[in-house]
RODO-2510 file (C-alpha; in nm, 4 decimals, decimal comma):
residues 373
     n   res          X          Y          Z
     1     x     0,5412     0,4599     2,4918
     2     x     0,4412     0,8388     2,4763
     3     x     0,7140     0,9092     2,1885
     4     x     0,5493     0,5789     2,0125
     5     x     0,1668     0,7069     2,0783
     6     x     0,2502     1,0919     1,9818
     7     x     0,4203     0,9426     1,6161
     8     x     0,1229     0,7093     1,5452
     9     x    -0,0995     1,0223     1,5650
    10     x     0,1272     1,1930     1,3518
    11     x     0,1036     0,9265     1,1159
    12     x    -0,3320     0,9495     1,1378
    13     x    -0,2472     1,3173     0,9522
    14     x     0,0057     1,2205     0,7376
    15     x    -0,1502     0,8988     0,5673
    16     x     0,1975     0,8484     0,4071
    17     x     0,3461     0,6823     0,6989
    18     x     0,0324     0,4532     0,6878
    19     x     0,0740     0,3893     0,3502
    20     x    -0,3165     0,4046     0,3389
    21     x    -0,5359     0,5443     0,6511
    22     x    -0,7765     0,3150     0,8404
    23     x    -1,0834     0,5001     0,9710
    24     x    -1,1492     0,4615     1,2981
    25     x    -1,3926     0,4803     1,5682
    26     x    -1,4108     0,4130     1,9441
    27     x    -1,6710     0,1059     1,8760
    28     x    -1,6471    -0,2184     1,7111
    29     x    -1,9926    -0,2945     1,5140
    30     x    -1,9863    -0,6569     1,3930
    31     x    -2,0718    -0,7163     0,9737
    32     x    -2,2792    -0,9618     0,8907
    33     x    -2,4830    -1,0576     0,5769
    34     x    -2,3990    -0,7586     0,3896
    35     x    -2,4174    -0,7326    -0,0228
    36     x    -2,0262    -0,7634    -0,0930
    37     x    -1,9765    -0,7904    -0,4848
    38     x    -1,7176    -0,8428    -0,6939
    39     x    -1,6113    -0,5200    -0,8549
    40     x    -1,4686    -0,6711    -1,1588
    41     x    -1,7066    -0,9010    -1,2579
    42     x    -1,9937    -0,6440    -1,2061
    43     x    -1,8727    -0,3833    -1,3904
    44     x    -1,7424    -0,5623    -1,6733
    45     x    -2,0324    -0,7688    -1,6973
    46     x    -2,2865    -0,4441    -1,6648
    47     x    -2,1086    -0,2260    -1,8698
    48     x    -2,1150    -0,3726    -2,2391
    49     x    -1,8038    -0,2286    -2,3097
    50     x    -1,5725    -0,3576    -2,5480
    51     x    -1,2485    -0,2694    -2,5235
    52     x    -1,0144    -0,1781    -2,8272
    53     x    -0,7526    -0,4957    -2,8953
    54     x    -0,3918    -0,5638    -2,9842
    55     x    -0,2571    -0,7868    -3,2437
    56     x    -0,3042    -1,0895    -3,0357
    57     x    -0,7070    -1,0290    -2,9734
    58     x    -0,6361    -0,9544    -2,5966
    59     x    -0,7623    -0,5851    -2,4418
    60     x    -0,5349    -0,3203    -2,4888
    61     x    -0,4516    -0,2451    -2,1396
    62     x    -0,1165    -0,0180    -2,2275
    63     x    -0,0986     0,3522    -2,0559
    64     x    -0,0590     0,5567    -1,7705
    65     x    -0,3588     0,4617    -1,4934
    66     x    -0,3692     0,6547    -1,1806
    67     x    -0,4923     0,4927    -0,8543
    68     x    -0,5050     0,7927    -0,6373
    69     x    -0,8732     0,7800    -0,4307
    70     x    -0,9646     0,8520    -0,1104
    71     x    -1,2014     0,5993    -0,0271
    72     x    -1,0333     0,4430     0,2697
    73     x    -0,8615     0,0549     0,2500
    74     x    -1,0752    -0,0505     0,5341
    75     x    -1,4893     0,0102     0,5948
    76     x    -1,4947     0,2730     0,9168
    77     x    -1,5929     0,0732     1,2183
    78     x    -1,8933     0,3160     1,2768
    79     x    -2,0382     0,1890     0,9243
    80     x    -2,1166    -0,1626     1,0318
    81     x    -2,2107    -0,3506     0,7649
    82     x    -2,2889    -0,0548     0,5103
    83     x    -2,1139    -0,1370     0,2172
    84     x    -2,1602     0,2345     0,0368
    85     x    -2,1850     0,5760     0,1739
    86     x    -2,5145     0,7812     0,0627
    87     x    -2,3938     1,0651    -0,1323
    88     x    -2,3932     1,3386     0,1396
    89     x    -2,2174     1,1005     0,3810
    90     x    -1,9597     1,0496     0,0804
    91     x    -1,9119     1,4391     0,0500
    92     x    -1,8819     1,4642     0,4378
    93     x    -1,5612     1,1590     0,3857
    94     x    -1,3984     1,3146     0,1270
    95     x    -1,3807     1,6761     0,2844
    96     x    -1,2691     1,5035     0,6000
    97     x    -1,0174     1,2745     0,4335
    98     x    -0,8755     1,5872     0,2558
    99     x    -0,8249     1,8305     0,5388
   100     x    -0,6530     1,5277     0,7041
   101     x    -0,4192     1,5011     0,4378
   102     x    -0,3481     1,8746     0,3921
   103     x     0,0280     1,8573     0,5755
   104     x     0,0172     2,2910     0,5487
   105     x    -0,3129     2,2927     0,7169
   106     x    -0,2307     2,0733     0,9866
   107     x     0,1436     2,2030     1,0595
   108     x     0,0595     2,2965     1,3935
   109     x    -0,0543     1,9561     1,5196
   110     x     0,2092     1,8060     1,3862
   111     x     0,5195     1,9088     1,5943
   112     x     0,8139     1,7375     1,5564
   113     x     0,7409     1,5557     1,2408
   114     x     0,7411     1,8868     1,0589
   115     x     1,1345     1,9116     1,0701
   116     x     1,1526     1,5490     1,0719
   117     x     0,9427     1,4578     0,7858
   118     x     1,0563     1,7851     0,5913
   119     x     0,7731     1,8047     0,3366
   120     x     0,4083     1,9843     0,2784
   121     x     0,1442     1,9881     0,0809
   122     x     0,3078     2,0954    -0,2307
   123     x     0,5250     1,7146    -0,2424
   124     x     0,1762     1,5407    -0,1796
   125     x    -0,0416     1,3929    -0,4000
   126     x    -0,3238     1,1679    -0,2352
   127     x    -0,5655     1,2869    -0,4840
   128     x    -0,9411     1,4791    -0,4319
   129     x    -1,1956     1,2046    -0,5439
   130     x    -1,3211     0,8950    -0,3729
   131     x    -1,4275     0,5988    -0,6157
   132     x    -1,7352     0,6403    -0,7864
   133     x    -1,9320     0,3441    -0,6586
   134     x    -1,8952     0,5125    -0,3356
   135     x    -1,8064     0,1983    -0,1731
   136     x    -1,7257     0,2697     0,2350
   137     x    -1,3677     0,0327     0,1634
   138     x    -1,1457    -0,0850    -0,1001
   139     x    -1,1663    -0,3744     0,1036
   140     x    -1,4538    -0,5948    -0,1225
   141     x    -1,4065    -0,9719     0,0906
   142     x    -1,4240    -1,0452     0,3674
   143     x    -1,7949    -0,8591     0,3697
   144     x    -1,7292    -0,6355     0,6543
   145     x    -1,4791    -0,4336     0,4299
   146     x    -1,1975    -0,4816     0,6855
   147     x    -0,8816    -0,7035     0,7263
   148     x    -0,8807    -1,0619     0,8482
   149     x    -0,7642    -1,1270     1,2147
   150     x    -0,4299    -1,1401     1,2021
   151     x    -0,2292    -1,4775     1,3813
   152     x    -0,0678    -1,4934     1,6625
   153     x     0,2202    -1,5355     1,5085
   154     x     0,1781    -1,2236     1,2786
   155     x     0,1174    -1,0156     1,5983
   156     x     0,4601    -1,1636     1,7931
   157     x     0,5711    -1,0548     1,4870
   158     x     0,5091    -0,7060     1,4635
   159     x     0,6644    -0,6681     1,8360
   160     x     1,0120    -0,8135     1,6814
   161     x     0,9836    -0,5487     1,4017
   162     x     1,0092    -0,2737     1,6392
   163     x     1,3414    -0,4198     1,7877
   164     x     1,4662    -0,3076     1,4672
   165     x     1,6916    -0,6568     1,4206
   166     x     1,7701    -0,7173     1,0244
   167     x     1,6296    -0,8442     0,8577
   168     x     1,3608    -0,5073     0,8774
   169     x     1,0201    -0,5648     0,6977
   170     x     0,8960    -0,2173     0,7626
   171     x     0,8980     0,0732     0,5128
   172     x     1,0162     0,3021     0,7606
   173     x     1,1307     0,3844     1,0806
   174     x     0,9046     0,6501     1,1370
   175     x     0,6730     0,5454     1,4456
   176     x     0,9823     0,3895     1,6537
   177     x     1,0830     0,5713     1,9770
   178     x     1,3532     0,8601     1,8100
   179     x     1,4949     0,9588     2,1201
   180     x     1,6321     0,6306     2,2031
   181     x     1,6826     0,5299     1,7851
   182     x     2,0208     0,5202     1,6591
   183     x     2,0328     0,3009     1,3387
   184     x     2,3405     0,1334     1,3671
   185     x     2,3503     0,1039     0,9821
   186     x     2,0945     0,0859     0,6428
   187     x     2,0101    -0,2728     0,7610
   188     x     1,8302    -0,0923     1,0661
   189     x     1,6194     0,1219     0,8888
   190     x     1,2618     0,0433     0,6712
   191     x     1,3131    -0,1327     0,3454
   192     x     1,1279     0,2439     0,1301
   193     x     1,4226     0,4591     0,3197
   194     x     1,6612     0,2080     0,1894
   195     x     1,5655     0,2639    -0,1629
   196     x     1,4602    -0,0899    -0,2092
   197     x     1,0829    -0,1357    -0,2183
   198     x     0,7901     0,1485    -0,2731
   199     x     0,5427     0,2419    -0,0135
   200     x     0,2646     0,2080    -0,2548
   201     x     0,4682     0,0293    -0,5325
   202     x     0,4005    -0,3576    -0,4292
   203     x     0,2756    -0,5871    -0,5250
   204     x    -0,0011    -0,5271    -0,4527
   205     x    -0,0564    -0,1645    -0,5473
   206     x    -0,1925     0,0402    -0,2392
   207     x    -0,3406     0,4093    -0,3031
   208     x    -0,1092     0,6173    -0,0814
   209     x     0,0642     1,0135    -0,0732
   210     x     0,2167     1,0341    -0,4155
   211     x     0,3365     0,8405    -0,7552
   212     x     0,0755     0,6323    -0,7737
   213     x     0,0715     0,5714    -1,1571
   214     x     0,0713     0,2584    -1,3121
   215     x     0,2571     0,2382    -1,6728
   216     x     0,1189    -0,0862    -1,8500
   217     x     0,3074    -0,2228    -2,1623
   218     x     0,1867    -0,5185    -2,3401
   219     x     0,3891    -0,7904    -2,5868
   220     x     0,3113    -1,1168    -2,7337
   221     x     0,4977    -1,3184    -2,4411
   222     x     0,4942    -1,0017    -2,1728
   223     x     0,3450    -0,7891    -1,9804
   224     x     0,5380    -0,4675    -1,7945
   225     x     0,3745    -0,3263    -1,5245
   226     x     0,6017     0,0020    -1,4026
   227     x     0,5194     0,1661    -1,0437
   228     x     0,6300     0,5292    -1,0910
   229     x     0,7236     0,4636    -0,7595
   230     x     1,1101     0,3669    -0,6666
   231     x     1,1849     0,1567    -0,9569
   232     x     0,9755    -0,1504    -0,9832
   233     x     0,9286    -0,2767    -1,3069
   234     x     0,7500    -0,6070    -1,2948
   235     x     0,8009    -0,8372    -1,6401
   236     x     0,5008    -1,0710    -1,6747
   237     x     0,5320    -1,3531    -1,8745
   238     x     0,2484    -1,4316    -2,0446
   239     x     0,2745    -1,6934    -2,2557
   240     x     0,2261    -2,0384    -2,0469
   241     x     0,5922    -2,0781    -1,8643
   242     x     0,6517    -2,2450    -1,5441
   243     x     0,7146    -2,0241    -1,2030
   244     x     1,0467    -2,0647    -1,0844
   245     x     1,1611    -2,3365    -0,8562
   246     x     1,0012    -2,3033    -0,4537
   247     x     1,3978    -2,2394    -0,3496
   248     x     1,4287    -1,9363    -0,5659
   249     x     1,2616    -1,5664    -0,3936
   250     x     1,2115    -1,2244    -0,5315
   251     x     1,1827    -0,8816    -0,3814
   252     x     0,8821    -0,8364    -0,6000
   253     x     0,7946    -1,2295    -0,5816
   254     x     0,7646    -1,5094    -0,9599
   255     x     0,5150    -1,3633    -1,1461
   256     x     0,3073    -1,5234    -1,4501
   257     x     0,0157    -1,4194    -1,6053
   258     x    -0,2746    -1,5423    -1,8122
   259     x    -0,6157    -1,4417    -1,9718
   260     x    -0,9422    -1,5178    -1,8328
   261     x    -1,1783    -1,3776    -2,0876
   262     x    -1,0712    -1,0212    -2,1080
   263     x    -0,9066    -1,0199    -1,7875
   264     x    -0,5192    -1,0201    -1,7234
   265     x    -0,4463    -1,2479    -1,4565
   266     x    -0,1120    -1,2154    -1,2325
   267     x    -0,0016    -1,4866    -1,0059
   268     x     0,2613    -1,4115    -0,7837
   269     x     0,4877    -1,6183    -0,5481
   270     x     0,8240    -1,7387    -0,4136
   271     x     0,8281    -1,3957    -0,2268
   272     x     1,1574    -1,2995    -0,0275
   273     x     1,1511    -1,3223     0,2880
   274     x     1,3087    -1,0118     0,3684
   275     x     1,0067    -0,7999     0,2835
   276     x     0,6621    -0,8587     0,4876
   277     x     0,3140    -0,9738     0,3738
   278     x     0,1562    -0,6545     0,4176
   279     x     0,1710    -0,2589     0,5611
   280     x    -0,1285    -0,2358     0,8115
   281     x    -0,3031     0,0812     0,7727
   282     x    -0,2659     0,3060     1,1253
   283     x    -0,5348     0,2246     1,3731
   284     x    -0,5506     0,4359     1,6547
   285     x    -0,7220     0,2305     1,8603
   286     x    -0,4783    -0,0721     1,8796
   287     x    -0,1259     0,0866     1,8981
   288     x     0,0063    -0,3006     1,8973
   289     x    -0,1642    -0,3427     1,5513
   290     x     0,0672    -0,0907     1,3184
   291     x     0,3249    -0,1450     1,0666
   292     x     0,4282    -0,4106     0,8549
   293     x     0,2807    -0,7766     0,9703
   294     x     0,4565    -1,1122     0,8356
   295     x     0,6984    -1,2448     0,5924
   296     x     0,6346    -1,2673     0,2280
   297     x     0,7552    -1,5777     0,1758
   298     x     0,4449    -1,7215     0,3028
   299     x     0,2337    -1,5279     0,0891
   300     x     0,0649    -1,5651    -0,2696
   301     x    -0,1010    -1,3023    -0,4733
   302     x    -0,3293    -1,3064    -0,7228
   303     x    -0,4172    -0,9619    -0,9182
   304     x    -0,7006    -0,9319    -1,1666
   305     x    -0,7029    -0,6209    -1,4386
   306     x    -0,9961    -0,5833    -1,6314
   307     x    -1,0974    -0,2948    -1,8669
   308     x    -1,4271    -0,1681    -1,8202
   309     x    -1,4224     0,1708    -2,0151
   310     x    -1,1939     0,3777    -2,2155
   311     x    -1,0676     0,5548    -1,8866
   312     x    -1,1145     0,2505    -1,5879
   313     x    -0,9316    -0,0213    -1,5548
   314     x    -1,0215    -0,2443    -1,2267
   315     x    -0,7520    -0,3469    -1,0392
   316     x    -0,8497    -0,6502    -0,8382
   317     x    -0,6582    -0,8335    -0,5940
   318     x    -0,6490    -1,1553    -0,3204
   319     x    -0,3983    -1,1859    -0,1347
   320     x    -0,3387    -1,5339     0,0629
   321     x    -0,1073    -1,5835     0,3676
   322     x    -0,2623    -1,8207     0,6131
   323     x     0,0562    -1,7450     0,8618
   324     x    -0,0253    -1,3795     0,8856
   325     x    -0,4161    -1,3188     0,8303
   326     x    -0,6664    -1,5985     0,9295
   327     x    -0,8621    -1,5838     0,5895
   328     x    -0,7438    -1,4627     0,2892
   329     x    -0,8594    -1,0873     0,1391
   330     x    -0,9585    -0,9053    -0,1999
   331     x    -0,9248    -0,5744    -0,2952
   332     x    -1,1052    -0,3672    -0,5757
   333     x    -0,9691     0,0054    -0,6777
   334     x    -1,0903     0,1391    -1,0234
   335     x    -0,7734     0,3094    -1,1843
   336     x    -0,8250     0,6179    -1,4176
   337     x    -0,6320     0,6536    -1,7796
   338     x    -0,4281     0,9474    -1,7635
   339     x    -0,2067     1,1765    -1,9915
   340     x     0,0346     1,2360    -1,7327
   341     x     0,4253     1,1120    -1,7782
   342     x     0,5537     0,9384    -1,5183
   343     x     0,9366     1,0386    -1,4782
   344     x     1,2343     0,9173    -1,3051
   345     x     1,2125     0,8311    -0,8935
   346     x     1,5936     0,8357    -0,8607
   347     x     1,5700     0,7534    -0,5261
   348     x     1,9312     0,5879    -0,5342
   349     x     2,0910     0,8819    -0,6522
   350     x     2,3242     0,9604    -0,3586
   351     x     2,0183     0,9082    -0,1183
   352     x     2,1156     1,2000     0,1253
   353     x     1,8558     1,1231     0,3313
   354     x     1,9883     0,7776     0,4558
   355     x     2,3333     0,9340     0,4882
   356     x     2,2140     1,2186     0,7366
   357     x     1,9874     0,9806     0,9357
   358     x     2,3117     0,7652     1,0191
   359     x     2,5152     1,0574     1,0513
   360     x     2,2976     1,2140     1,3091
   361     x     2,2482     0,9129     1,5173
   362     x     2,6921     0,8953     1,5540
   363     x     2,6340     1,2385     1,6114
   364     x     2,3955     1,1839     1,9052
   365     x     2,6161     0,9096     2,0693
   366     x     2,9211     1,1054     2,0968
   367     x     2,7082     1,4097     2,2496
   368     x     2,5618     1,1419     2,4876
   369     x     2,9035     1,0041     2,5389
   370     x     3,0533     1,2988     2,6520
   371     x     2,7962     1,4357     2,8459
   372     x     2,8269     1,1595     3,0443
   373     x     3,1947     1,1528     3,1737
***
């Protein structure tokens, strides 16, 4: 259990193992009443804008749109019910959030992980700039700006994650006891080491350490939405066909889309079950409550993208899973047009890593094994 506790406080410096960091506090303060909006509709309604528009009369969404921020995924417990930070309590987040995130500054505290993890600051890129609404979450229902309860059944399963039995729904291994760890093969270690899902990638998109760039491409009957990270390329059809049959499941789950108004509309199901509902941010005050929580194939997404300037897109999203969370949740980041390229993540290309983790664990039996004859 020390091992376990030390890595989760790694992983409260180095957000990437989080995937996004919760902030914490000692005390829970209940939310009640508070004046949650919908981010979309708000800004697109207040705005006037009106967006430029491809052959078929729908917004041109297509580019590059970043969704680096630090505004955390879930309201601080200390904020109660306060859905947005004044500005000097914003300044006072971001500086925190940042010298948090600096793995150079923090090399020190970090021990072990800084040979294990074998990066710093020059590989990361959470960003430098919270959202501008200066919300206290990303989180926009349920009103306190924090997850749902999860289910019993969601917390059981968290505890069988850790046992590290395939099929394994977490996007690493990072957090599990390493002196006793010896993957016995890929199939033991998180679904991200393996090459086979994104951290951040999703669906749905989560703000995290680096690559998190969007690439939208519209057609008449599609819509391509590219994660610059690992090598998701989701193809949307657009133009009125059926989801596959209930008995058919995707890594990246059936997507089809629509237009309501000039939003683009995303349903997603008939998610494998091999990949889990959702990454929990770290919470330091419930060890018990970490990692990834359910099985997709209980879960249905629906993700909203709406153009509200030349250089925002809102990304909105509700996820359902009534196995995993009690009540369903929605999401609102703002995502920024930018000129940057996103290249290659050829994280198949030989992946070293994966062949030294396995290599060292043999390695550690034999010494084991001969040290004890």
């Amino acid at each position: 259990m020390t091992e376990h506790i030390k890595l989760f406080k790694v992983a409260g410096i180095i957000a990437v193992l989080a995937v996004s960091i919760s902030a914490c506090s000692e005390s829970e303060q209940s939310s009640s009443g508070s004046d949650q909006t919908n981010a979309t509709s708000d800004q697109a309604k207040g705005s006037g804008y009106e967006p430029t528009r491809n052959a078929q009369g729908h917004p041109n969404m297509q580019g590059i749109w970043d969704f680096r921020t630090l505004t955390p995924l879930e309201r601080p417990r200390e904020l109660g019910d306060q859905a947005v930070f004044s500005e000097d309590e914003e300044e006072a987040f971001r500086q925190k959030t940042i010298i948090a995130n600096d793995v150079d500054l923090n090399r020190d505290a970090m021990g072990d992980f800084d040979v294990e993890g074998a990066y710093n600051s020059f590989w990361m890129d959470f960003g430098t700039s919270m959202n501008e609404d200066r919300r206290t979450s990303l989180i926009v229902d349920p009103p306190n700006g924090r997850l749902p309860e999860l289910t019993a059944e969601a917390l059981a399963g968290i505890k069988q994650n850790m046992l590290r039995k395939p099929p394994v729904r977490d996007y690493f291994s990072l957090g599990i006891d390493t002196k006793a760890f010896r993957p016995a093969g890929p199939e033991t270690l998180g679904l991200s080491e393996r090459c086979l899902v994104g951290f951040n990638a999703g669906p749905p998109l989560v703000p995290s350490a680096y690559n998190n760039n969007l690439r939208i491409v519209q057609t008449p009957a599609h819509v391509v939405l590219f994660t610059e990270m690992i090598h998701n390329a989701r193809i949307v059809p657009v133009d009125g066909r059926q989801h596959l049959p209930e008995d058919v499941g995707e890594w990246f789950g059936d997507s089809r889309g629509h237009w309501d108004g000039d939003t683009l509309v995303v349903e997603s199901r008939n998610f494998t079950d091999k990949t889990p509902t959702y990454q929990l941010p770290i919470d330091l005050n419930d060890i018990d409550r970490n990692g990834a929580v359910g099985t997709a194939d209980n879960m249905s997404l629906t993700e909203r993208f709406t153009r509200v300037s030349e250089s925002t897109l809102v990304y909105e999203y509700t996820l359902n899973d009534p196995t995993t969370f009690t009540k369903p949740f929605t999401v609102a980041i703002p995502m920024r047009a930018t000129e940057d390229q996103i290249y290659e993540y050829a994280c198949h290309e030989g992946n070293h890593a994966m062949t030294g983790m396995l290599r060292g664990a043999r390695t550690l039996e034999k010494e084991e094994a001969s040290a004890a004859l």
